[in-house]
C-alpha positions as CSV (number, residue, x, y, z in Angstrom):
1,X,136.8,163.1,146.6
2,X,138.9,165.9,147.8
3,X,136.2,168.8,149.4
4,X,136.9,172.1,148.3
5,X,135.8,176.0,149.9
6,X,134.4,178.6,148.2
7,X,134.2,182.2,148.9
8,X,130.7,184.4,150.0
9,X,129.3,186.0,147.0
10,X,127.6,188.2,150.0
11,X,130.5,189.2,152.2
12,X,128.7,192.4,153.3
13,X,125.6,190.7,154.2
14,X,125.5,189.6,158.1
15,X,127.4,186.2,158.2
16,X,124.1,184.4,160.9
17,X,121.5,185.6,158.1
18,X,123.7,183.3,155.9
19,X,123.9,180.7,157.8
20,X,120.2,181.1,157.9
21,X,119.6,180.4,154.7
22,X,121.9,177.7,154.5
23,X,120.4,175.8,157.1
24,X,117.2,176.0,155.8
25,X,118.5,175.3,151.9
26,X,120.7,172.6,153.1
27,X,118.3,170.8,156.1
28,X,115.1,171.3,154.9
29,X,115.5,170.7,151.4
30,X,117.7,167.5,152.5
31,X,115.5,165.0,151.8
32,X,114.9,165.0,148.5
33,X,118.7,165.1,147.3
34,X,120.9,162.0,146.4
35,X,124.2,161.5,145.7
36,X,126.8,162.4,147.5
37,X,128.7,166.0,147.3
38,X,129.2,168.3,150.1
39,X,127.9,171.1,151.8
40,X,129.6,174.5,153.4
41,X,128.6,176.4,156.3
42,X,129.9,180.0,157.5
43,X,133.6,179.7,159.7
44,X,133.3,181.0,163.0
45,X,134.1,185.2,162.8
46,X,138.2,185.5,162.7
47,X,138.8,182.4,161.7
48,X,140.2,183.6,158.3
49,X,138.1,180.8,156.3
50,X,134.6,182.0,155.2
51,X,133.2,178.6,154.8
52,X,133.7,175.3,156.3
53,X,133.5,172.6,154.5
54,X,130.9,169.4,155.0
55,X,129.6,166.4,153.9
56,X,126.3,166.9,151.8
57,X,124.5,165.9,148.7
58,X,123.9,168.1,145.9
59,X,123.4,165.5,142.7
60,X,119.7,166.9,142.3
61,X,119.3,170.9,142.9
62,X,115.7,170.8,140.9
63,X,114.4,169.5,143.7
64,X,115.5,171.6,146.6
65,X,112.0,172.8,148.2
66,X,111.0,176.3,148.3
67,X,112.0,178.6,151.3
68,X,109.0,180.1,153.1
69,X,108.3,183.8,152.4
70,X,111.0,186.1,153.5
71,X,111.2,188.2,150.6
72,X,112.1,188.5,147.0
73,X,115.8,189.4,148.2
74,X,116.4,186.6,150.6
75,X,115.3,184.1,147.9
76,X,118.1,185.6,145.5
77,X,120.7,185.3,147.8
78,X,120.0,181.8,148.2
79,X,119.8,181.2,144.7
80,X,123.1,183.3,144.2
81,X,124.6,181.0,146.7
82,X,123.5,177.8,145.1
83,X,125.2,179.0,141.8
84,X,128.5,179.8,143.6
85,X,128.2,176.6,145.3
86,X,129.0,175.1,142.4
87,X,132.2,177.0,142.0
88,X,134.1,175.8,144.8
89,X,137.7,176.3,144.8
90,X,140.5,174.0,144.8
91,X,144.5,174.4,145.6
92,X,147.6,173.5,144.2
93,X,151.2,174.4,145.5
94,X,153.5,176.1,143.2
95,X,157.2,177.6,144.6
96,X,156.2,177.8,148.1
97,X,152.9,179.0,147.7
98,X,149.3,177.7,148.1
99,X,146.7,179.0,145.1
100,X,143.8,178.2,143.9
101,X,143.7,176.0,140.8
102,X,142.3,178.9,138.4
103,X,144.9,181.3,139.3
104,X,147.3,182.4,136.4
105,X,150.7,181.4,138.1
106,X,153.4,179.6,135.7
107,X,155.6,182.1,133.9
108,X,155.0,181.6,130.2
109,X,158.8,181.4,129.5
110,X,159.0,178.8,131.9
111,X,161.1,176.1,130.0
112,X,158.5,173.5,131.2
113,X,155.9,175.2,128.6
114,X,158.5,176.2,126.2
115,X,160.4,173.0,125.5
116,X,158.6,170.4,127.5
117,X,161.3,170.1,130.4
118,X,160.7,168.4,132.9
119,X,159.6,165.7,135.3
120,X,156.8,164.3,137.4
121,X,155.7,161.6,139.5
122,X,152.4,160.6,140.5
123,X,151.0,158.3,143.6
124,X,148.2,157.4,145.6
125,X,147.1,157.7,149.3
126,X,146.3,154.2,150.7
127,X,144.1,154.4,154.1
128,X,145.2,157.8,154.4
129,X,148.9,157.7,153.8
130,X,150.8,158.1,150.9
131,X,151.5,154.5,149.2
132,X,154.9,153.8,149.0
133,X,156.2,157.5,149.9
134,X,159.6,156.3,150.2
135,X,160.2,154.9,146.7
136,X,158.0,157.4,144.7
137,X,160.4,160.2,146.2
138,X,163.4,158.4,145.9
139,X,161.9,157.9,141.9
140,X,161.0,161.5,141.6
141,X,164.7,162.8,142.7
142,X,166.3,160.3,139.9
143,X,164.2,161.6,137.3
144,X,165.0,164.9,137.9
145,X,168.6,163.8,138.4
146,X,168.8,162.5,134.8
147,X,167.9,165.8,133.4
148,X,170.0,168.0,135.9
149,X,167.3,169.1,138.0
150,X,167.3,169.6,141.9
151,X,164.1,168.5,144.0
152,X,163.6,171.9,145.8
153,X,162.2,170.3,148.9
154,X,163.5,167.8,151.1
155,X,161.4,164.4,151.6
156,X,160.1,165.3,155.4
157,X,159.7,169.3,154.0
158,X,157.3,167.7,151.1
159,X,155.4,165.4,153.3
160,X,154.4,168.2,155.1
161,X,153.4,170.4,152.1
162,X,151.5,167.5,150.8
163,X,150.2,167.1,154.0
164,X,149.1,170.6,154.2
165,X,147.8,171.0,150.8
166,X,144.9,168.2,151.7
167,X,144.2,169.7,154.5
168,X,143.2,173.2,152.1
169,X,141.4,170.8,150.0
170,X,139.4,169.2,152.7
171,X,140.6,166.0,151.7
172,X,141.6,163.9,154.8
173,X,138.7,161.8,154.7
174,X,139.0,160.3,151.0
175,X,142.4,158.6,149.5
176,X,143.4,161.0,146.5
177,X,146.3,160.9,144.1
178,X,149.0,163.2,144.1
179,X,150.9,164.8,141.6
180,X,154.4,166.5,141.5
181,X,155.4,168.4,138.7
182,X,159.3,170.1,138.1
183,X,160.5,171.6,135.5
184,X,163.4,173.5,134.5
185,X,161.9,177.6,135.1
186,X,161.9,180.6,133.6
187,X,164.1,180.9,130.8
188,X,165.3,184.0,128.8
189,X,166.8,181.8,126.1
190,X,164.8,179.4,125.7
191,X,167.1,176.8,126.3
192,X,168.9,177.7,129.3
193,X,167.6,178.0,133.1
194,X,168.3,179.2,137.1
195,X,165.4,178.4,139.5
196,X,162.9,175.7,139.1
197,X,159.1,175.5,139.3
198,X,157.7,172.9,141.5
199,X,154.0,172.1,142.0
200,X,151.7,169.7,143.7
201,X,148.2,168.8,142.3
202,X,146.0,166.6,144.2
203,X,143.3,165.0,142.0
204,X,140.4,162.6,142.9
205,X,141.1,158.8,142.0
206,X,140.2,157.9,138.8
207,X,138.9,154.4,138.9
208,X,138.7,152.5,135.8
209,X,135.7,150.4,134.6
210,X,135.2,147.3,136.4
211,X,135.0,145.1,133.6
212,X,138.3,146.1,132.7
213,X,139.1,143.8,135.7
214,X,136.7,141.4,135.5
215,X,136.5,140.9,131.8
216,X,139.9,142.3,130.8
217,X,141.2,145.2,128.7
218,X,142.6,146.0,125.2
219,X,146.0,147.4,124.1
220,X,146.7,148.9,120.6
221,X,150.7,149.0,120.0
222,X,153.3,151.3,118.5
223,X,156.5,151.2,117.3
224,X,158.0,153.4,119.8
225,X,160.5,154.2,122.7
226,X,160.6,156.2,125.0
227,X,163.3,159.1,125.9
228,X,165.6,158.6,128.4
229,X,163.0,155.5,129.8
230,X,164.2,155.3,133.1
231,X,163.3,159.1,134.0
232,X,159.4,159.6,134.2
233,X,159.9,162.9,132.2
234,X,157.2,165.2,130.6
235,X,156.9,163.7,127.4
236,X,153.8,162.0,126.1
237,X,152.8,163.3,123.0
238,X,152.1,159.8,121.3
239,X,149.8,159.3,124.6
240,X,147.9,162.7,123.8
241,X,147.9,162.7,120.1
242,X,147.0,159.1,120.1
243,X,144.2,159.8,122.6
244,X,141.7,159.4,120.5
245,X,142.3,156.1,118.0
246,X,142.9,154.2,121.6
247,X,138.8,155.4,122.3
248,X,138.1,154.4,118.8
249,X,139.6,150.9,119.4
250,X,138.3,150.7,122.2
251,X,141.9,150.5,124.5
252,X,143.2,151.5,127.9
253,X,146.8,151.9,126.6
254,X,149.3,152.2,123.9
255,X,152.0,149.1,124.1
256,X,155.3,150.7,122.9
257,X,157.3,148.2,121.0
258,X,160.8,148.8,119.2
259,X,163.5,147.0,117.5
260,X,161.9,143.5,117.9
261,X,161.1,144.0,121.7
262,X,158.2,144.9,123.9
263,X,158.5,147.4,126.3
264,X,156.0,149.2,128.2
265,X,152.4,150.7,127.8
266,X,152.3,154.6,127.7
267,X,151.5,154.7,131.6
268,X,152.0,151.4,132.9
269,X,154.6,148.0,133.3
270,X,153.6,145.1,131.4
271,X,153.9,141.2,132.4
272,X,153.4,138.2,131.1
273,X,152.7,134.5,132.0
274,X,154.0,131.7,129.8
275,X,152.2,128.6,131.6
276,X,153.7,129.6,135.5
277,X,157.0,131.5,134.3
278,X,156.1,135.3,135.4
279,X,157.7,137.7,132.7
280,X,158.7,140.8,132.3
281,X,160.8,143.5,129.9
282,X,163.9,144.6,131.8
283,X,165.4,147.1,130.0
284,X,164.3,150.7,128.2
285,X,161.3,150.9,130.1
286,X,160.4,152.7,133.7
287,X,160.8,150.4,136.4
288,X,157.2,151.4,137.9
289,X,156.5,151.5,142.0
290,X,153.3,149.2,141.1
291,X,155.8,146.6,138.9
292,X,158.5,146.1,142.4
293,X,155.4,145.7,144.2
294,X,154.5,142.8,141.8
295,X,157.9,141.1,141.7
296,X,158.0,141.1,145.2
297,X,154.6,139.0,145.9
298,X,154.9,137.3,142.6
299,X,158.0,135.6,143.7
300,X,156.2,133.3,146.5
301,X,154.5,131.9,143.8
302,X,155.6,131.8,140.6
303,X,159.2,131.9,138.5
304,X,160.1,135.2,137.7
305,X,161.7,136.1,134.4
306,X,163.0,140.1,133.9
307,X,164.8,139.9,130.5
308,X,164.2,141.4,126.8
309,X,160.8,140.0,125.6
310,X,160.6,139.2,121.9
311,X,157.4,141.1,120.6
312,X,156.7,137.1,118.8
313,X,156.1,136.3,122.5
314,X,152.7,137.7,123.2
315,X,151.2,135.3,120.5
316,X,152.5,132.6,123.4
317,X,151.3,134.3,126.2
318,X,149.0,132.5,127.9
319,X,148.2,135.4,130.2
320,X,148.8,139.4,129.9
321,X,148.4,141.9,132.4
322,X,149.5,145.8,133.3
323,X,150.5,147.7,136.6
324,X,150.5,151.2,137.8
325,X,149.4,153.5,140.3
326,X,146.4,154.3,139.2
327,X,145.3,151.0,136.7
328,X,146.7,148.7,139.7
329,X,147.0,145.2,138.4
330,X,144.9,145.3,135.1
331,X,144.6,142.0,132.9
332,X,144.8,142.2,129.4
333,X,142.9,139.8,127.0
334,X,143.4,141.3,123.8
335,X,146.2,143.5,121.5
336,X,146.0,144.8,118.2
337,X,142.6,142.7,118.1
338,X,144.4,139.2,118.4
339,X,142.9,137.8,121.9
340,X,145.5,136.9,124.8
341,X,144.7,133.5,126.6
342,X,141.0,133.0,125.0
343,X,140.1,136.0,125.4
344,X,139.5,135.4,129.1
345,X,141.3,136.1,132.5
346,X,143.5,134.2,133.7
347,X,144.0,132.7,136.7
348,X,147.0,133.4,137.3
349,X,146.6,136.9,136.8
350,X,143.4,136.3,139.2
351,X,145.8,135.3,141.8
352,X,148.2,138.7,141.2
353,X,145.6,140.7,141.4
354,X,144.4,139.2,144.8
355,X,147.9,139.2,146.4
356,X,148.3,143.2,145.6
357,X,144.5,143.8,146.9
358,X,145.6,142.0,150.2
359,X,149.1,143.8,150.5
360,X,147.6,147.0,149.8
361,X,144.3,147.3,152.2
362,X,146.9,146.0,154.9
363,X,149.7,148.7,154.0
């Protein structure tokens, strides 16, 4: 989890009675917390950062002990500081410019909000580097190629503001995912545009529930295709509007189907195994980071098919599964409430998940 600063509620009040109160709120009271969460100390006078940023554990602030007498005054700071403590900033990069999250910074002409325009990528850090950097940027620029956009920053120039913006969020300790957003800008027509607006987010992982991998997960379809499918563009309004019938079914994904064929789930590749024959839709669909990564281990050890897949051809699947960045390799044992393979996890989907564990905690 990325660690994030927050700023003195008590900048007037001397910065070693602070600390103080910190030490004794955070060490003496240290005991009875658990969890894990973080705690922040006073910066060093002229360092231009008011707080610095900790480990600590903050899951339980009932039970924080009392400070011994010092006055009515000193006990409200502390508890002023505890509330703010909750409050702790976090940065994004927009245009150049480092700000925190909350800050009012997209123009509301932009022709991202206006019409949707625009594209994104998102990846992962893996032991504290950015998984597959190369091929996520080279993915981002063709996306924004396809709807006459210009990356603003170079690949080495975004490393380093990536770089650079974990560093603000005190996050060089724990892998996070990174997001880059780029749209068309301001607009005073609504449909035309001059300058771009690029951002990048940095969010905490989200990991799924493990018995979505030991157990498998569930897929609802929809007769659907995406725009422009190679381009990983801003549209996902059937992923949005649809957000709540896939909780009521009980799904991870939608599985977009059209004219016959399967193509993709809303935010990830989908494979399947017909006894050893690894198969997988080719065309109108995003050719996923996760989904090369597949092909390429899958090869040593099974046939690989890429070609159109009938949508008759999941009945016949003896094994289903998903990739993506942030699902990984996800099995899939049941679609529109007709069970894949039993019902259970394959083994050979077993064995796919164990070769992308192994090349990934080695990358």
């Amino acid at each position: 989890m990325c660690r994030r600063e927050f700023d003195s509620p008590y900048p007037h009040i001397n910065k070693k009675r602070q600390f103080f109160w910190w030490f004794l709120f955070c060490g003496m009271g240290e005991s009875n917390w658990k969890g894990v969460g973080e705690r922040e100390f006073p910066a060093e006078e002229g360092s231009g950062k008011p707080w610095v940023s900790q480990a600590f554990d903050i899951s339980h602030p009932a039970h924080v002990k009392k400070p011994p007498s010092g006055g009515f005054f000193d006990y409200a700071i502390m508890a002023s500081l505890l509330r703010n403590f909750k409050q702790m900033k976090k940065y994004f990069y927009l245009n150049g410019k480092v700000l925190p999250i909350d800050r009012p910074a997209l123009q509301i002409n932009d022709i991202g909000i206006l019409r949707g325009y625009g594209v994104f990528d998102f990846m992962r850090t893996q032991n504290g580097k950015i998984f597959h950097w190369d091929d996520h940027f080279k993915r981002f620029t063709n996306s924004a190629k396809t709807l006459n956009l210009k990356v603003p920053l170079s690949k080495a120039s975004l490393a380093v503001a990536i770089g650079e913006l974990s560093k603000k969020n005190h996050c060089q300790k724990d892998d996070f995912s990174v997001r880059l957003v780029l749209t068309g800008g301001p607009t005073e027509d609504g449909l035309s545009y001059k300058k771009p607006s690029f951002a990048i987010l940095l969010e905490d992982i989200y990991d799924f529930p493990k018995t979505c991998y030991q157990d498998g997960a569930k897929l609802i379809s929809l007769d659907y295709e995406r725009l422009l499918p190679e381009s990983k563009n801003n549209n996902y309004i059937w992923t949005v509007k649809l957000g709540a019938l896939k909780k009521q079914k009980g799904a991870v994904d939608l599985l977009y189907v059209a004219k016959g064929k399967v193509l993709e789930a809303s935010m990830a590749n989908l494979f399947l195994f017909k006894g050893a024959t690894l198969i997988t839709p080719k065309d109108g669909v995003l050719k996923g980071i996760t989904r090369k990564i597949v092909l390429k281990l899958a090869k040593h050890h099974f046939k690989i098919e890429e070609r159109d897949v009938k949508i008759g051809e999941l009945e016949s699947a003896t094994e289903v599964f998903l990739s993506s960045t942030n699902k990984l390799i996800m099995p899939i044992v049941n679609i529109d409430g007709k069970k894949i393979g039993g019902g259970k996890v394959g083994e050979n989907t077993k064995k796919i998940i164990e070769l992308y564990e192994n090349y990934a905690n080695n990358y």
